[in-house]
VEXBAKE-591439 format. One record per residue (C-alpha): x, y, z; residue in three letters. Coordinates in steps of 0.05 Angstrom, whole numbers, always signed. Layout:
% VEXBAKE-591439
REC      c1      c2      c3  resn
REC       X       Y       Z   ala
...
***
This chain:
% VEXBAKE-591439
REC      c1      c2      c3  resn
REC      +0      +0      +0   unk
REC     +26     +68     -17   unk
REC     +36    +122     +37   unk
REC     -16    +178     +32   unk
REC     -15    +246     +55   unk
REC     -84    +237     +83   unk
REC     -66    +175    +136   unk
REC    -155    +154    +143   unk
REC    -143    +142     +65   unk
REC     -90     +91     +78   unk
REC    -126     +64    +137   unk
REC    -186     +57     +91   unk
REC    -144     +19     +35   unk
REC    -110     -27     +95   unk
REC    -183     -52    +128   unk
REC    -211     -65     +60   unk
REC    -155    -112     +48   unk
REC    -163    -139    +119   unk
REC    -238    -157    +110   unk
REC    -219    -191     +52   unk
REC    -159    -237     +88   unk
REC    -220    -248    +137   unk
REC    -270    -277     +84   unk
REC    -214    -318     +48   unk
REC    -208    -344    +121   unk
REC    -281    -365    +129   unk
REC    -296    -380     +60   unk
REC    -239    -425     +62   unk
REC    -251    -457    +128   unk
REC    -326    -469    +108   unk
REC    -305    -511     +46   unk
REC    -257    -554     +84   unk
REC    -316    -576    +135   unk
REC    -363    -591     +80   unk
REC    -315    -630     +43   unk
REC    -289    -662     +99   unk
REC    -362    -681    +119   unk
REC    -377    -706     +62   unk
REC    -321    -760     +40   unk
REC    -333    -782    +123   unk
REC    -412    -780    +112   unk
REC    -415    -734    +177   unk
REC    -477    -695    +163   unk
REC    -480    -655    +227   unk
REC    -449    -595    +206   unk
REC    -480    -590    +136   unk
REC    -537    -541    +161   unk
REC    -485    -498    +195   unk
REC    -436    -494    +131   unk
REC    -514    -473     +93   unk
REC    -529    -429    +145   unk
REC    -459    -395    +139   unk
REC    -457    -381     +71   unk
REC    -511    -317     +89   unk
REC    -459    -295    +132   unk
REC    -402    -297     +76   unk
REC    -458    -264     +28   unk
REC    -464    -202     +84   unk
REC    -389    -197     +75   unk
REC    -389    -191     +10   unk
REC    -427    -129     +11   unk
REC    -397    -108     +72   unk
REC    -325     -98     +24   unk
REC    -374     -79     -34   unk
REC    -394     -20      +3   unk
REC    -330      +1     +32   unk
REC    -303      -4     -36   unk
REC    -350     +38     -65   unk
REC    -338     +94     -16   unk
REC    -264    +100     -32   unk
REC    -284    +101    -109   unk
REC    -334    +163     -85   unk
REC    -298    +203     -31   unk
REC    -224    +184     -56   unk
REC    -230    +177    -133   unk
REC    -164    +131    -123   unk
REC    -120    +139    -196   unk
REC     -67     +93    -218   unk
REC     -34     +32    -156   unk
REC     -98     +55    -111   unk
REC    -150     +50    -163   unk
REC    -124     -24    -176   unk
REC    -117     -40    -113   unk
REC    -196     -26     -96   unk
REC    -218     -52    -162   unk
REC    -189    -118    -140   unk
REC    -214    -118     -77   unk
REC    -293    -119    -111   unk
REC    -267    -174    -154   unk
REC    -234    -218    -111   unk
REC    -295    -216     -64   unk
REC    -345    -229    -117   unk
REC    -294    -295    -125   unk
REC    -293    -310     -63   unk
REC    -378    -310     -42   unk
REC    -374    -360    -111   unk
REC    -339    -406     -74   unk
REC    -379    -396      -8   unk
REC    -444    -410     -59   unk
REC    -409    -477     -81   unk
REC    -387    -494      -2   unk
REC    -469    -491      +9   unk
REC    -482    -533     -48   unk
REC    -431    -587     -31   unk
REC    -459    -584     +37   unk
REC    -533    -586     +13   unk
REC    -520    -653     -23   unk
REC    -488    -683     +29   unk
REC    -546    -673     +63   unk
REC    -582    -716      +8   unk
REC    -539    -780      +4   unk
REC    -562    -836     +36   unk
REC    -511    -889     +32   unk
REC    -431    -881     +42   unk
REC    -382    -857     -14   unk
REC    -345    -932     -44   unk
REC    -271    -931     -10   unk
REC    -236    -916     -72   unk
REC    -290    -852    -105   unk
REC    -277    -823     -22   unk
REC    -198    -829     -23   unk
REC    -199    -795     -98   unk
REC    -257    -740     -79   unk
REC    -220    -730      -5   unk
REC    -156    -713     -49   unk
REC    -191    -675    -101   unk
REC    -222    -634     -44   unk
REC    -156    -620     -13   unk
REC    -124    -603     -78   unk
REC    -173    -550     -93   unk
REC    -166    -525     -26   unk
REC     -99    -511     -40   unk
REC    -107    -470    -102   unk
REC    -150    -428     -60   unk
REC    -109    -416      -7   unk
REC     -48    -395     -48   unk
REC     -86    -353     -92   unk
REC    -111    -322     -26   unk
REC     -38    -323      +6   unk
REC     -14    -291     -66   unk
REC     -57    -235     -57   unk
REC     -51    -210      +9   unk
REC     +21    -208      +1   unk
REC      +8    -181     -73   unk
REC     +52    -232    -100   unk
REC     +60    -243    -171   unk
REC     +95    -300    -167   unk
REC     +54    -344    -127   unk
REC     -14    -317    -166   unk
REC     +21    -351    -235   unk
REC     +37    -421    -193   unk
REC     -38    -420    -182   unk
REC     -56    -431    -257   unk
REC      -3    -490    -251   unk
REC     -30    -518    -206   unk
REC    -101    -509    -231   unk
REC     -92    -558    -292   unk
REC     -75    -611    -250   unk
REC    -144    -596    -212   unk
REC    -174    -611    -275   unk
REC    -144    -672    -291   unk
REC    -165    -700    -226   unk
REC    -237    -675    -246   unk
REC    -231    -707    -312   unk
REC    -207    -774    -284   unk
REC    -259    -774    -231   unk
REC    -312    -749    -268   unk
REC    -295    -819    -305   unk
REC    -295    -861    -242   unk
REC    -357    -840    -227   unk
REC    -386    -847    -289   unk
REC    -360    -928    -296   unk
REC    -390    -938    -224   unk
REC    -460    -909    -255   unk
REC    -461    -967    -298   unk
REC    -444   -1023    -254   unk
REC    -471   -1002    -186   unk
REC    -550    -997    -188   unk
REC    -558    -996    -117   unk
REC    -520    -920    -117   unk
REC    -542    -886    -180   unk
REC    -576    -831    -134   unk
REC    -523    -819     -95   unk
REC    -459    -825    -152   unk
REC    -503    -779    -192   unk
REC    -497    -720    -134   unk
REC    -420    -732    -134   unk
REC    -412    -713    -202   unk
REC    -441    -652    -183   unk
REC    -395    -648    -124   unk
REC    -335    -656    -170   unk
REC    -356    -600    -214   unk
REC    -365    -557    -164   unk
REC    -293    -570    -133   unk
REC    -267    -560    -205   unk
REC    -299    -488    -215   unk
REC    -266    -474    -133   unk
REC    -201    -473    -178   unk
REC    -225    -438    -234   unk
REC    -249    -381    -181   unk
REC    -181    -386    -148   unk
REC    -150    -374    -216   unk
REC    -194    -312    -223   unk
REC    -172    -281    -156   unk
REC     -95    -300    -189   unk
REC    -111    -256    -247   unk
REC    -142    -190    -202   unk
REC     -84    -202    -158   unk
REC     -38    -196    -222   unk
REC     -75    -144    -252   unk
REC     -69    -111    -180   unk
REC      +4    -117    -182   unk
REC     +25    -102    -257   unk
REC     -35     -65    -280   unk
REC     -30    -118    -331   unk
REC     -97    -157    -357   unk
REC    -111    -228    -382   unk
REC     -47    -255    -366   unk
REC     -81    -323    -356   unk
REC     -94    -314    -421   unk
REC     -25    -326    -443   unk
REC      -7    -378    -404   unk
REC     -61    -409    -418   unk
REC     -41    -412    -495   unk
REC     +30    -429    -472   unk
REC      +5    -487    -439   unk
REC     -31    -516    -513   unk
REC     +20    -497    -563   unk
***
């Protein structure tokens, strides 16, 4: 953060980034339980981790706001003006993510017989690989580190290779196992939604790059890197 003459202005800038760290926090937390919960078949929690996710929406807004003052009262240029802009963007992200915790948590809820021992050990990894992404992209942007934000798309297409080769699992079991179809039907769901926690980590990556270069679609790049 840069050093202002006005020193409320910084303080502003310095608790918007805090109430982000705090979200990531939660957010983060939240998806851990519900996956967690899930793999186990522990359903106790799952209302709590629903209920939560009103409580990640009300700090959404809460930064939403706050960043929208600054962009009133401050009309931030240049460093500042990315800095806030990224803020709004890697909140949006974030309540994503707390929508897809609830979700995971909601159809948890609705199986009725235990995960097989060898879909739980792949979905328990999956989980904890998408965890991960989100926690470095996090990490990488409260320390506004480029670096870091670029080893999240890495690590991102090794997310979805797990989520293709799942996906598959899941799919083979669909045909064999009669007795599950309900339940191995939700867990493709469940996979999907762990996949698009990366693609939302990737997104804070970008803002956080964007934040720190003032340079745009850099994903973009790599991303064509990556096919060619």
């Amino acid at each position: 953060m840069a050093n202002h003459i006005v020193e409320s202005y910084d303080e502003e800038l310095n608790e918007l980034h805090l109430l982000i760290a705090h979200m990531g926090n939660d957010v983060c937390a939240a998806l851990e339980t519900s996956c967690d919960d899930l793999v186990a078949g522990e359903k106790k929690r799952a209302d709590q981790i629903i209920e939560q996710d009103r409580f990640i929406n009300a700090q959404e807004h809460k930064i939403t706001i706050r960043a929208q003052n600054i962009l009133a009262l401050r009309a931030p240029m240049a460093t500042d003006l990315r800095v806030v802009l990224t803020s709004l963007q890697v909140a949006n992200n974030l309540e994503r993510v707390g929508d897809l915790t609830k979700n995971i948590a909601k159809i948890n809820k609705k199986l009725t017989t235990p995960l097989p021992g060898d879909i739980a050990t792949s979905l328990q990894k999956m989980s904890q690989m998408a965890l991960s992404i989100l926690q470095e992209a996090i990490a990488a942007y409260n320390n506004s580190d480029e670096a870091s934000s670029q080893q999240v798309f890495e690590a991102d297409l090794k997310l979805d290779q797990q989520h293709n080769a799942l996906s598959k699992d899941v799919v083979r079991k669909l045909k064999t196992d009669e007795d599950n179809l309900e339940s191995l039907t939700r867990l493709l769901f469940v996979i999907r939604h762990l996949e698009r926690v990366g693609d939302h980590a990737k997104n804070i990556a970008e803002s956080t790059i964007y934040m720190t270069t003032g340079e745009m679609n850099r994903y973009d790049i790599h991303e064509d890197s990556q096919e060619n």
